[in-house]
MDTraj code that builds the backbone (N, CA, C; nanometers):
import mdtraj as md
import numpy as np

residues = "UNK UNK UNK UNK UNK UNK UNK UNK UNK UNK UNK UNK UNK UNK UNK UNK UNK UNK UNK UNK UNK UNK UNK UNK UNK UNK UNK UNK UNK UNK UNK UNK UNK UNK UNK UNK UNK UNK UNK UNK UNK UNK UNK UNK UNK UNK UNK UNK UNK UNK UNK UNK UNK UNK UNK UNK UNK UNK UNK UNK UNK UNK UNK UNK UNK UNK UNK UNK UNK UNK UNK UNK UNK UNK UNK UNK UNK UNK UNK UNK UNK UNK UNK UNK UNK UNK UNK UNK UNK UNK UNK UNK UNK UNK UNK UNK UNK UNK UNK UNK UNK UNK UNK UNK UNK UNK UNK UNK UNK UNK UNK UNK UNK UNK UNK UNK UNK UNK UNK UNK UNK UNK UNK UNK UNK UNK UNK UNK UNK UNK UNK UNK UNK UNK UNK UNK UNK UNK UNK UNK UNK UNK UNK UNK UNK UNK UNK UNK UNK UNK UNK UNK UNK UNK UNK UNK UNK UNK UNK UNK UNK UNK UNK UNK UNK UNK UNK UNK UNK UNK UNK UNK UNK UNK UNK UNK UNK UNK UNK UNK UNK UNK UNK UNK UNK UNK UNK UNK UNK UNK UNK UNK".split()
xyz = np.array([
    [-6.9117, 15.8185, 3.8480],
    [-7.0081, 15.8384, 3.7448],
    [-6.9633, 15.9566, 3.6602],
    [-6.9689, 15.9055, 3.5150],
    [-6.9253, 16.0138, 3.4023],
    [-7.0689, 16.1174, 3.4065],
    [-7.0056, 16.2183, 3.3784],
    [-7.1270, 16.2797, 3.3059],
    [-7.0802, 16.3641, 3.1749],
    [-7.1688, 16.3812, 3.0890],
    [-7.1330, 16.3882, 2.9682],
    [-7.1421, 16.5663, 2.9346],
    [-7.0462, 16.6170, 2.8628],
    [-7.0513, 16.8027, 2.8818],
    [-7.0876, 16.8273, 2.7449],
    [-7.2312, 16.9615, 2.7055],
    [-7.2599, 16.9552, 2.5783],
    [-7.1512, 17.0721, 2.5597],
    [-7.1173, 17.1179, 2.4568],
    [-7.0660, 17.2189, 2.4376],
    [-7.1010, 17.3104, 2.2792],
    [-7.1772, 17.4142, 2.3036],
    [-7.2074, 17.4747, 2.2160],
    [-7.1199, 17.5522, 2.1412],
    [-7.1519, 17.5445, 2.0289],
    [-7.0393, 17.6460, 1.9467],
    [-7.0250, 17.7537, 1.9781],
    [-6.9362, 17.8154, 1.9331],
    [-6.8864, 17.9824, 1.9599],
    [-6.9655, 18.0851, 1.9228],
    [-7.0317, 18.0765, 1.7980],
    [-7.0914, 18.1604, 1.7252],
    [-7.2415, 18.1971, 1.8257],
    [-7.2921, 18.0720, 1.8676],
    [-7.4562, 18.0558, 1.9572],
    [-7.4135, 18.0954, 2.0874],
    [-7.2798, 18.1151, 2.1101],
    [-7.2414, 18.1776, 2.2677],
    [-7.2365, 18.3258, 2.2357],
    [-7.2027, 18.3887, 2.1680],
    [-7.1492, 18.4841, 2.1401],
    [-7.2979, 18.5861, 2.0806],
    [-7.4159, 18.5196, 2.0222],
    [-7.5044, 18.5901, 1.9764],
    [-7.5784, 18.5679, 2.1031],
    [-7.5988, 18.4831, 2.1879],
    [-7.6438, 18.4904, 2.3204],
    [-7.6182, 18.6281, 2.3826],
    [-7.4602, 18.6208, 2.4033],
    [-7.4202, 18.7458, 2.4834],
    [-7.4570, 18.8769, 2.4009],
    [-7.4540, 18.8948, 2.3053],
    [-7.5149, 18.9818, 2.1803],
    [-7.6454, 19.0280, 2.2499],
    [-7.7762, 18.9459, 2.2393],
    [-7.8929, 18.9335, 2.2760],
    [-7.8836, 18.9738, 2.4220],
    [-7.8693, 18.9688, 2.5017],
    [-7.8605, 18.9521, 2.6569],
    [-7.7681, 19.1141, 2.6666],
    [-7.6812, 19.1541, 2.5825],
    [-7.6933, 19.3230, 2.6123],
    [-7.7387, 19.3934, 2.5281],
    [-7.7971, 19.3678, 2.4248],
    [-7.8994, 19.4140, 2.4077],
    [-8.0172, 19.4601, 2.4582],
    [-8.0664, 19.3608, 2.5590],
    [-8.1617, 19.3596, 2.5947],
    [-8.1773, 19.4469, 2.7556],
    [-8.0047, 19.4366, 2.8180],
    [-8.0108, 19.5384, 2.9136],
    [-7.9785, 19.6713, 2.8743],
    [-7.9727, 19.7120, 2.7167],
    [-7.9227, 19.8359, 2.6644],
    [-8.0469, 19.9297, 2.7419],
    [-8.1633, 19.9358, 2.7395],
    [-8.2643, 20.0783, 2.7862],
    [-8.2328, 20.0484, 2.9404],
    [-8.2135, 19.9601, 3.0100],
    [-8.2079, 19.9524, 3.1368],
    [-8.0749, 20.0435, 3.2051],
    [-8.0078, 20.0082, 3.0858],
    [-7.8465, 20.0561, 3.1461],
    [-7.8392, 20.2278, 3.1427],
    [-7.9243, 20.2736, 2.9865],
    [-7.8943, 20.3726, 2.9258],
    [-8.0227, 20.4723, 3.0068],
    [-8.1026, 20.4224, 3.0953],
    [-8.1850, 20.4861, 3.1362],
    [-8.1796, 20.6139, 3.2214],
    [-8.0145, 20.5430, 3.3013],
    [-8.0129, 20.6499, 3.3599],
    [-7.9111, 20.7897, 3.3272],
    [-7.8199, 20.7578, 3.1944],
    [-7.7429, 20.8005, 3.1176],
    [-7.8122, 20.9607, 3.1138],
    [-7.7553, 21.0662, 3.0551],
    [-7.8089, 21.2085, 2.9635],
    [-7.8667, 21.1390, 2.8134],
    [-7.9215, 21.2295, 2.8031],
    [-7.9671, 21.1687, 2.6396],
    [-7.8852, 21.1663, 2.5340],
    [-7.7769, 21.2277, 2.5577],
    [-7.6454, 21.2177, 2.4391],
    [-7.5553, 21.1185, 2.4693],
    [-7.5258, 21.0980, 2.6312],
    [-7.4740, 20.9773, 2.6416],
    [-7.5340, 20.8350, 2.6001],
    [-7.6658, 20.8223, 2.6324],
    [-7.7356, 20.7161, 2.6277],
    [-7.7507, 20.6889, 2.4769],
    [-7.6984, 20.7631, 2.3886],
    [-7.7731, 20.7741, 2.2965],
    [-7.5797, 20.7109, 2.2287],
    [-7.5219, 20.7568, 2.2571],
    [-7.3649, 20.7153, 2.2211],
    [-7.3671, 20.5601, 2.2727],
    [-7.3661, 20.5697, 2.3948],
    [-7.3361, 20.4187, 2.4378],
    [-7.4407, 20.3060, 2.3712],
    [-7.5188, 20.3355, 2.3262],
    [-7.6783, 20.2651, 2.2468],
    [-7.5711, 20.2251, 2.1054],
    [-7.5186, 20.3498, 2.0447],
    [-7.4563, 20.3272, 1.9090],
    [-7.3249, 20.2491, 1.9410],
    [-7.2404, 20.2291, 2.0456],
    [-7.1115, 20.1571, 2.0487],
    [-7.1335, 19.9797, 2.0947],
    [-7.2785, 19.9840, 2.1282],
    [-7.2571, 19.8470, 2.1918],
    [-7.3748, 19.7756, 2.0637],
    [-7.4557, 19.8119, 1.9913],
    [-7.5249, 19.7596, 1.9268],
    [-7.5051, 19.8214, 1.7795],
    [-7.4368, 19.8328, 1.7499],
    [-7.3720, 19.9342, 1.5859],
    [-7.5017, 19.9382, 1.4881],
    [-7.5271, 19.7687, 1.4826],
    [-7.6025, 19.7068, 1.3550],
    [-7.7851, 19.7488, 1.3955],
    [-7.7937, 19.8392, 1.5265],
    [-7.9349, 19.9031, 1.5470],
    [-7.9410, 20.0399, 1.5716],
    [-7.9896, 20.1030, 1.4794],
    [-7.9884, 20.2316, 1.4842],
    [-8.0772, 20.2623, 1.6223],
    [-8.0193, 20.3967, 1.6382],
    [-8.0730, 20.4961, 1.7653],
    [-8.2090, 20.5130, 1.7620],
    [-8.2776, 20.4774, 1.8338],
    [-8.4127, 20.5819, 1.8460],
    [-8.4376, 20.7295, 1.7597],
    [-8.5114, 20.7293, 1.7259],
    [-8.5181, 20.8613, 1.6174],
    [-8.5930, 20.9513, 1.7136],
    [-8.5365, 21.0901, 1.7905],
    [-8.5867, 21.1840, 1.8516],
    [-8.7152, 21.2779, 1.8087],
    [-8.7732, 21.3039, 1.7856],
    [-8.8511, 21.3500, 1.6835],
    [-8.9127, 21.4795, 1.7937],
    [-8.8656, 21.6054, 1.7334],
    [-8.9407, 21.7629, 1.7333],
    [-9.0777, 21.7792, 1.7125],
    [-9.1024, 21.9143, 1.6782],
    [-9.1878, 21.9418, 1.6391],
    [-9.1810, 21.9531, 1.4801],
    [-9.0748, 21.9425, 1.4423],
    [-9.0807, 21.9669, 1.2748],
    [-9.0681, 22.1035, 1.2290],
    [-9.1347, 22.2125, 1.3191],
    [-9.0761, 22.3367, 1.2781],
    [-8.9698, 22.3718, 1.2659],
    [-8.9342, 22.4891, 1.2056],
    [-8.8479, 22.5587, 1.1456],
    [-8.7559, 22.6112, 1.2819],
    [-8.6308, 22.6385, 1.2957],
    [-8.5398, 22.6389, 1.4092],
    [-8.4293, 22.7343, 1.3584],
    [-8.3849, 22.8138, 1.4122],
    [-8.4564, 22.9135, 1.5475],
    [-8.5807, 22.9393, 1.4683],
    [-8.6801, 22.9793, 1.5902],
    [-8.7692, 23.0483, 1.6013],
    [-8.8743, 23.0834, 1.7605],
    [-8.9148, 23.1824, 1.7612],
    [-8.9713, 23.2581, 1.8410],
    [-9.1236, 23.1847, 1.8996],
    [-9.1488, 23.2294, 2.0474],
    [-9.2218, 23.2003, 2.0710],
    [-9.2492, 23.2864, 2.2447],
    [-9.3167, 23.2195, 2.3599],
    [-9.3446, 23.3542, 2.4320],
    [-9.3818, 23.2818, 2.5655],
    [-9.3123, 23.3090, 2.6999],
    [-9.3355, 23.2304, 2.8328],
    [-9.5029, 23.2529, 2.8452],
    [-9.5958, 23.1171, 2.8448],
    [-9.6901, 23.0992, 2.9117],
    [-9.7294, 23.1424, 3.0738],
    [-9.6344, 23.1334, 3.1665],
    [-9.6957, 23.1872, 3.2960],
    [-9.6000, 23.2786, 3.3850],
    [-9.6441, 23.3260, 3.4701],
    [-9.5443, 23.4518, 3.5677],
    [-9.4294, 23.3261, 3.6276],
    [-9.4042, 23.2268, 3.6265],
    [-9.3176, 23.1636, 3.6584],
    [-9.2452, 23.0715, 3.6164],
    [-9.1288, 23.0605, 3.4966],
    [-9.0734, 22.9673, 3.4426],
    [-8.9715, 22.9055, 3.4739],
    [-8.9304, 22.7601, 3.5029],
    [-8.8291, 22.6789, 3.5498],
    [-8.6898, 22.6955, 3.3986],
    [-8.6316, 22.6528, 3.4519],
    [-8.5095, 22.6965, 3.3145],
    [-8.4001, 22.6037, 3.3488],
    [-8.3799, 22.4828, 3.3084],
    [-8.2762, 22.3647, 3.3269],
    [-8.1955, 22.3840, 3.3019],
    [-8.0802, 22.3120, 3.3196],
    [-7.9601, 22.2916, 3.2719],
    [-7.9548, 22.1615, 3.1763],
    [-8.0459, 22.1027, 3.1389],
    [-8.0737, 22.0146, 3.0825],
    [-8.1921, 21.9753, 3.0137],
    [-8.2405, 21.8614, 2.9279],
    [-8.3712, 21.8446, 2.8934],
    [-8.4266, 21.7481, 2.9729],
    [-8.4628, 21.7549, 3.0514],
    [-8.5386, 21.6681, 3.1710],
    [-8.5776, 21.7597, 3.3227],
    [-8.6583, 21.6715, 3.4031],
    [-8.6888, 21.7519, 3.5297],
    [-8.5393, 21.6664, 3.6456],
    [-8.4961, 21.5957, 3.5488],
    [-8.3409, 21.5637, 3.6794],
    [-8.2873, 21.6668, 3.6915],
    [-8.2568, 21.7714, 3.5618],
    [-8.1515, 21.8480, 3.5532],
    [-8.1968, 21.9814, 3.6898],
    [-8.0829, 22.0187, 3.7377],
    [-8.0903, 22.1029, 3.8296],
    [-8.1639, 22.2631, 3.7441],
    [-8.2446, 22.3230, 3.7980],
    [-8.2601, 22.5140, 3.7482],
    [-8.1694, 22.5862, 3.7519],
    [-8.1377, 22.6316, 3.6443],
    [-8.0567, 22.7520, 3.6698],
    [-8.1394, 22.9103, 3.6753],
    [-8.2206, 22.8509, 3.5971],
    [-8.2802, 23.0355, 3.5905],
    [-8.4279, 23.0517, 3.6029],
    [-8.4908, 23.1295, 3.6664],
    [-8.6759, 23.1234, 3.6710],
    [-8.7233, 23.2877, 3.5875],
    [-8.7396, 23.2795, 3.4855],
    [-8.8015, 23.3589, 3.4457],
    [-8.9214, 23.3918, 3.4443],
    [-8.9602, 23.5223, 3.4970],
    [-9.0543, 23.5889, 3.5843],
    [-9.1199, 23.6718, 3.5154],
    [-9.1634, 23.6838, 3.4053],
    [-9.2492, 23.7950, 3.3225],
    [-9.3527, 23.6814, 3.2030],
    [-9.4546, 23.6955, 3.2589],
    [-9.5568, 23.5969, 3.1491],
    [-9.5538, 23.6935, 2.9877],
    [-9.5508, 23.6136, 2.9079],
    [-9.5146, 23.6639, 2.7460],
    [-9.4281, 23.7454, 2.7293],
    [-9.3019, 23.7116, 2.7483],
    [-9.1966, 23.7624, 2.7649],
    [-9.1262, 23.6445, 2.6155],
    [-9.0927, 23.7322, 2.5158],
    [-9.0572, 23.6361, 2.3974],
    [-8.9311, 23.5994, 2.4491],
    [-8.9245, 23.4648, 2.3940],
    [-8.7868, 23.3808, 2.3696],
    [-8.7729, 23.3003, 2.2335],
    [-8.6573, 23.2671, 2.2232],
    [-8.5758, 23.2562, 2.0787],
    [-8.5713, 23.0455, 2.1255],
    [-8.6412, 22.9786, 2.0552],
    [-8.6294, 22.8076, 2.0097],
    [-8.5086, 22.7944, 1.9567],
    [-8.4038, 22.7372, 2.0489],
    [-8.2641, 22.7026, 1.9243],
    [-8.2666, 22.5695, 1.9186],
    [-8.3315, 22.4912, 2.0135],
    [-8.2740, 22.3031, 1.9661],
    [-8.4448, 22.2630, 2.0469],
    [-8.4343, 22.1645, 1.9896],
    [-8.5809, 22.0852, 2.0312],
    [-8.5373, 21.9349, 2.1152],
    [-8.5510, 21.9086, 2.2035],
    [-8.5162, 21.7537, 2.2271],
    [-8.6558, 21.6846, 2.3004],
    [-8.7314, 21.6258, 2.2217],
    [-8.8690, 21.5490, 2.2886],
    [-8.9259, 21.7057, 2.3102],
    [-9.0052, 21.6673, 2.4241],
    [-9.0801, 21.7715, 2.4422],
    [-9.0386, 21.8741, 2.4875],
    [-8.9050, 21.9121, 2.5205],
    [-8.7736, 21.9768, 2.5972],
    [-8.7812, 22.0872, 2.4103],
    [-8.7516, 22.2349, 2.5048],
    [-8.7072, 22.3159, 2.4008],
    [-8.6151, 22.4056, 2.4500],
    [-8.4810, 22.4380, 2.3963],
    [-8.3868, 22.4958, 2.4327],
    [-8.4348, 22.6412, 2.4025],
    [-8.4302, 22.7436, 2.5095],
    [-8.4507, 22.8978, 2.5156],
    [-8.3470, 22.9659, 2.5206],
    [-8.3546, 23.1287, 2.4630],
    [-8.2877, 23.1766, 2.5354],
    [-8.3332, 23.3079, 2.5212],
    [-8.3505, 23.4647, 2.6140],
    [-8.4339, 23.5515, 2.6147],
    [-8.3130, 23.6675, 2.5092],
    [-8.3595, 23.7868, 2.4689],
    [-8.3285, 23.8797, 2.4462],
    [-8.1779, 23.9158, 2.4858],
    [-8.1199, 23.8697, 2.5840],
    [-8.0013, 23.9346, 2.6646],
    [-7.9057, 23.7938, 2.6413],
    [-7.9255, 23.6904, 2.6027],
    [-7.8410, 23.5822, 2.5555],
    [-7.8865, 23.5018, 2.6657],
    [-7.9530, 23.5121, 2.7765],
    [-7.9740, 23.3672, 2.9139],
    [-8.0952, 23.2930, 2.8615],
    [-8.0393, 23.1379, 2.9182],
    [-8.1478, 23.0474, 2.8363],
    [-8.0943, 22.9376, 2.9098],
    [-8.2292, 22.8068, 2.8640],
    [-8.1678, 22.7001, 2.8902],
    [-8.2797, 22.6315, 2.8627],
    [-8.3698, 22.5065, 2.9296],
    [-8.4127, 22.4347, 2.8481],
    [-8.5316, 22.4092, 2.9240],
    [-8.6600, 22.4335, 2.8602],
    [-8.8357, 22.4025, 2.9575],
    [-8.8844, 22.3169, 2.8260],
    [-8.9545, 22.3010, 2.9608],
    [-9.1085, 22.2416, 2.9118],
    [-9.1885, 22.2550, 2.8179],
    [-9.2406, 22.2251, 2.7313],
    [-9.2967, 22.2941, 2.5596],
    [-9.4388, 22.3283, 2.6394],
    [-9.4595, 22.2734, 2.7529],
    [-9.5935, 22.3319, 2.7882],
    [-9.6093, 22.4717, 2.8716],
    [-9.4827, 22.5109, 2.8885],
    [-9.4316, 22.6487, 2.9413],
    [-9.3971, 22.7588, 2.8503],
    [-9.4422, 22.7292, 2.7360],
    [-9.4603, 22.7961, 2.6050],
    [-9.5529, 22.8044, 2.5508],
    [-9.6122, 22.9469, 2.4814],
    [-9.7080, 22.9674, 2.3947],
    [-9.6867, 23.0552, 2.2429],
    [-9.7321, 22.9781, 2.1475],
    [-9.6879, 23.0915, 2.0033],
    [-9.7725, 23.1346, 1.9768],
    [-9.8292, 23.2512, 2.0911],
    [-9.8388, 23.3997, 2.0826],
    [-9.7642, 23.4803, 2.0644],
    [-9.7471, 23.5686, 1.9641],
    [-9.5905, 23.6187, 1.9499],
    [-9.6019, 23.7913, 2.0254],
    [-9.5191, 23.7704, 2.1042],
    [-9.4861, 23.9608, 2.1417],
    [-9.3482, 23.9809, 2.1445],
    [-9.3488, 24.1050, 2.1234],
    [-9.1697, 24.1319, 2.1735],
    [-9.1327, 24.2373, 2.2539],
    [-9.0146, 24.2577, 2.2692],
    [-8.9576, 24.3585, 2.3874],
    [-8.8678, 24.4319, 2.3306],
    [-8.9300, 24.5709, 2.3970],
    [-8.8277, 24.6726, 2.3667],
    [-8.6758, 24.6825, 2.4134],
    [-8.5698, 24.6578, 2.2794],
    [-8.4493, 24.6167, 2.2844],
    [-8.3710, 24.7628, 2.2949],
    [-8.4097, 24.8410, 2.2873],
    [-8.3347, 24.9924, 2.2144],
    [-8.3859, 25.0463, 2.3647],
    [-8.3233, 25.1865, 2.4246],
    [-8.3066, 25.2784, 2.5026],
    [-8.4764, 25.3060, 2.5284],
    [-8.4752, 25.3328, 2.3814],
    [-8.6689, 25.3746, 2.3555],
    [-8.7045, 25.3451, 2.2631],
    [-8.8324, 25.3058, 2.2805],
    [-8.9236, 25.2644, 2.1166],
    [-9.0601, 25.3900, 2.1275],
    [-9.0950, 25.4268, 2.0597],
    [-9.2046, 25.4649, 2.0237],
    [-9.3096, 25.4233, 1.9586],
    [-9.4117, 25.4166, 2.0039],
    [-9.5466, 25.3634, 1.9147],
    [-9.6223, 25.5107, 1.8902],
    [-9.6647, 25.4381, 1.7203],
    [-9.7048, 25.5488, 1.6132],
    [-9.8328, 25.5253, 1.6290],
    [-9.9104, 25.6012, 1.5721],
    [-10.0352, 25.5477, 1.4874],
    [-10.0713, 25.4464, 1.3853],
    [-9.9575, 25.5096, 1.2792],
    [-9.9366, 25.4457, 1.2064],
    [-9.8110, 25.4361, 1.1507],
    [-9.7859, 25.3494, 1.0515],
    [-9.6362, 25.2738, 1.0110],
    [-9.5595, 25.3869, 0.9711],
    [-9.5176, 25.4656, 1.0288],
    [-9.4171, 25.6174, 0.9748],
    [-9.3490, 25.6607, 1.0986],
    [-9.2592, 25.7434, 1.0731],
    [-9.2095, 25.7867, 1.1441],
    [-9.2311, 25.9436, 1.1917],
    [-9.3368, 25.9835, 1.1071],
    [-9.3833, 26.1429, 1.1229],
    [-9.5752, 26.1380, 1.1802],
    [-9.5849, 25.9968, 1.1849],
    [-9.7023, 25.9832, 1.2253],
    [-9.7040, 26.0306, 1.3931],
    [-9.8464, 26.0308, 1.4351],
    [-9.8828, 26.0708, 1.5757],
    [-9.8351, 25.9750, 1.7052],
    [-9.7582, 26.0205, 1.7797],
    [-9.7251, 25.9539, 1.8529],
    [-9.8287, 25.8945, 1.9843],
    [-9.8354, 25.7867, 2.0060],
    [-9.9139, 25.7416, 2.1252],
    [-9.8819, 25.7119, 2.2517],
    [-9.7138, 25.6325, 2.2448],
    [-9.6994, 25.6589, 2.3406],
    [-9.5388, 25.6294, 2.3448],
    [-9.4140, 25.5932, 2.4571],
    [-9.2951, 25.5897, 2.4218],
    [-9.2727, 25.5011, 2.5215],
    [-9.2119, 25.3989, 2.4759],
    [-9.1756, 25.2527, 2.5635],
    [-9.0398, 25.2645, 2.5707],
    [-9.0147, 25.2364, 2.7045],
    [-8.8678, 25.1834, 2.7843],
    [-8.8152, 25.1037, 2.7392],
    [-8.7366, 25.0334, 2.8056],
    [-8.6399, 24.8877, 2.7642],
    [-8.7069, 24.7800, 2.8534],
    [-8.7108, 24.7176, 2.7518],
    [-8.8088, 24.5960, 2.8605],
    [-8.8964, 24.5333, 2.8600],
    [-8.9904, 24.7061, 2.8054],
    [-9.1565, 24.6605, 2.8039],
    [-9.1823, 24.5197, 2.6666],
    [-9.2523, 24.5026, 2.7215],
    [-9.3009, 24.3561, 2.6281],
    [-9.4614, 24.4306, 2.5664],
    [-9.4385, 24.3953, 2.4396],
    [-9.5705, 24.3887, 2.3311],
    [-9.6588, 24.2699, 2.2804],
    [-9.7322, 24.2640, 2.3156],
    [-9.8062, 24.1790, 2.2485],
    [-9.8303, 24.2057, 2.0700],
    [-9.8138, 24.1247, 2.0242],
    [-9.7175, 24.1318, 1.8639],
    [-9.9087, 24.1121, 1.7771],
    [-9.9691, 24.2131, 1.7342],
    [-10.0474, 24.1850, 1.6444],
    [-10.0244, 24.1419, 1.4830],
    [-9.9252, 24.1749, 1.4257],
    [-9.8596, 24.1492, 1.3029],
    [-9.7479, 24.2597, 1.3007],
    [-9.6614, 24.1535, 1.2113],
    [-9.5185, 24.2305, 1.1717],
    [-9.5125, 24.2210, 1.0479],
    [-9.4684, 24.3266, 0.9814],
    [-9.4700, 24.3287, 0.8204],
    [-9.3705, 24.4222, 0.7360],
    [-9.2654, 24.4106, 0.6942],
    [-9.1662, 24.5165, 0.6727],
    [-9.0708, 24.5798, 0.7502],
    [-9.0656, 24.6813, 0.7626],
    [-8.9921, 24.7283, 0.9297],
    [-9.0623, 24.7854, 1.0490],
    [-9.1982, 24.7665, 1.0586],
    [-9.2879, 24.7667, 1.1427],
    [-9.3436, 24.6414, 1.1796],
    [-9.3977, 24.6410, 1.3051],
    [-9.5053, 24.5818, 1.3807],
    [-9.5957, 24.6437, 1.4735],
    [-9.7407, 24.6025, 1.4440],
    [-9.8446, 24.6599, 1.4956],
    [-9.8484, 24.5775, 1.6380],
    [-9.8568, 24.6214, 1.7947],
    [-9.8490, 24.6014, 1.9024],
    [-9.9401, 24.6564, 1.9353],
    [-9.9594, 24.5813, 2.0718],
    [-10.0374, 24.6320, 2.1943],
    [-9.9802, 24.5996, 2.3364],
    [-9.9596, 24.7284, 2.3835],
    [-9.9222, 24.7778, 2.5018],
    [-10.0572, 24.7833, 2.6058],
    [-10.0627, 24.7332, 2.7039],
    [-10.1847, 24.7432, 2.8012],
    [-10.3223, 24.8078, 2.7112],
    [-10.3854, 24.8884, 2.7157],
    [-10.5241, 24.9520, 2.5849],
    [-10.4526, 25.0092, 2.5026],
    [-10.3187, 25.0146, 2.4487],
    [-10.2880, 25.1121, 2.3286],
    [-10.2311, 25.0007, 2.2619],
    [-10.2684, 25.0150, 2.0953],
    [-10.2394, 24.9311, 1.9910],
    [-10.1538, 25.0335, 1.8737],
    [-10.0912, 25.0125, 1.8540],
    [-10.0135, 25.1219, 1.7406],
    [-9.8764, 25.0583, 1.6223],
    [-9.7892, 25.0888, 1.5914],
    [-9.6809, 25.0428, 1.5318],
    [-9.5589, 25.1054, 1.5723],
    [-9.4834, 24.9779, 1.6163],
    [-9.3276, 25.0279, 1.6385],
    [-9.2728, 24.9421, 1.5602],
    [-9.1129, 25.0545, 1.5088],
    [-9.0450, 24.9776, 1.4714],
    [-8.9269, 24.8589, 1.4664],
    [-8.9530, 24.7647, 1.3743],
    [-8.9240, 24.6661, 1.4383],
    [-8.7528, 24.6758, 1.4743],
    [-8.6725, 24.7605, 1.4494],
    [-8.5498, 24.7924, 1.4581],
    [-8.5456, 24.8117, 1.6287],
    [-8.5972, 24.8455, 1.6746],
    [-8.6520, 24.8819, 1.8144],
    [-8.6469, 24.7684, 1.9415],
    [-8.7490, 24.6418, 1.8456],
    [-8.7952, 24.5318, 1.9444],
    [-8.7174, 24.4407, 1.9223],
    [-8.7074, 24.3321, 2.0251],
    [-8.6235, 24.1899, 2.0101],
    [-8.7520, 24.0888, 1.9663],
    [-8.7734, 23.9943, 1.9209],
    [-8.9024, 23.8929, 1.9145],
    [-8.9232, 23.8736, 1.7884],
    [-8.9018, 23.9536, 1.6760],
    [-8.9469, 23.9132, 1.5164],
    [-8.7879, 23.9629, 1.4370],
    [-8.8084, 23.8463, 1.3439],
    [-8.6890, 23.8241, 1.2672],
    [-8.6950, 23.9343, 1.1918],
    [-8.5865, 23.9727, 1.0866],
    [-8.5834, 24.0842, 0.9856],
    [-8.7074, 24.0251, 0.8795],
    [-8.7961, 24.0590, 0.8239],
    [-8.7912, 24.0042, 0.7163],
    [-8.9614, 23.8876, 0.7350],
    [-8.9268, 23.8995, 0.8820],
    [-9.0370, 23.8058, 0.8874],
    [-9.1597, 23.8958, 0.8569],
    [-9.3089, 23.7824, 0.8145],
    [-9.4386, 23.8105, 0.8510],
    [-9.4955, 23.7559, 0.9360],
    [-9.5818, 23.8515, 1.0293],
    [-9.6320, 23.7794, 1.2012],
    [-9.7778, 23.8243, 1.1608],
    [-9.8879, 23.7337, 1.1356],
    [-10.0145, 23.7891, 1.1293],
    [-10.0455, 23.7692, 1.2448],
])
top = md.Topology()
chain = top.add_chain()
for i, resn in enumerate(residues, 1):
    res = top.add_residue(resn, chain, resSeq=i)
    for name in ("N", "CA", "C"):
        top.add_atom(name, md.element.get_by_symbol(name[0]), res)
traj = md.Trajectory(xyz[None], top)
């Protein structure tokens, strides 16, 4: 007994196989890094653009301030990626250099960083004394009354920055240091 063989053209075999990895592309790429997954997405399907990552839309770098006494610090943007670093001081400013999803790349005052949680962040802005010593004034001068004289380290809670001052608060004392002093506000910036 014959039996009869259909045979489909080349073109309907070939958009089959097209379709069919396509369709295992998120399965495959799932378990990829996001730059890989995101390469191999563009080499096997050209004619479909990438997923569009989408930030927050703000402005980059920019400042912002650890939410709790205990922060995880990746080597990556995900909870796969192993910790490298736990930073241990709640509002302790850090510097936003890349955004990926809800993943924001850090890095503190001294150049160490790596990548949390956007919910392990708050833009409350303070900063830290970068210089030997800072002094807080009364007011925005340098011949004004002194209140009190901060170490290296100490962290301010940032009431506004405006010129080459910022008005801080240190535990009950509120005064102005200058911003030449602190790490946390740009030259130039305004922090109401």
């Amino acid at each position: 007994m014959l039996r009869s063989r259909v045979v489909a053209p080349r073109a309907a075999v070939r958009a089959a196989v097209v379709a069919a990895s396509l369709a295992c592309l998120p399965i495959l790429a799932a378990g990829l890094s996001p730059a890989l997954a995101q390469q191999v997405g563009s080499r096997m399907a050209a004619d479909v653009p990438p997923p569009l990552r989408k930030g927050t839309g703000l402005p980059l770098p920019r400042f912002a301030a650890l939410r709790s006494e205990e922060t995880n610090v990746r080597t990556g943007p995900n909870v796969r990626y192993p910790i490298d670093w736990v930073f241990k001081r709640k509002s302790m400013p850090v510097e936003i250099v890349a955004e990926y999803e809800n993943w924001r790349k850090i890095r503190d005052w001294q150049g160490a960083g790596g990548w949390v949680h956007q919910s392990l962040l708050t833009g409350k802005r303070s900063v830290t004394v970068s210089a030997k010593e800072a002094i807080l004034y009364k007011t925005p001068a340098t011949n004004a009354t002194e209140i009190a004289r901060l170490q290296t380290e100490v962290i301010c809670l940032v009431k506004s920055c405006n010129g080459e001052w910022c008005r801080v608060q240190v535990g009950p004392h509120v005064g102005w240091v200058e911003r030449s002093k602190v790490w946390g506000a740009y030259k130039g910036e305004i922090v109401n």
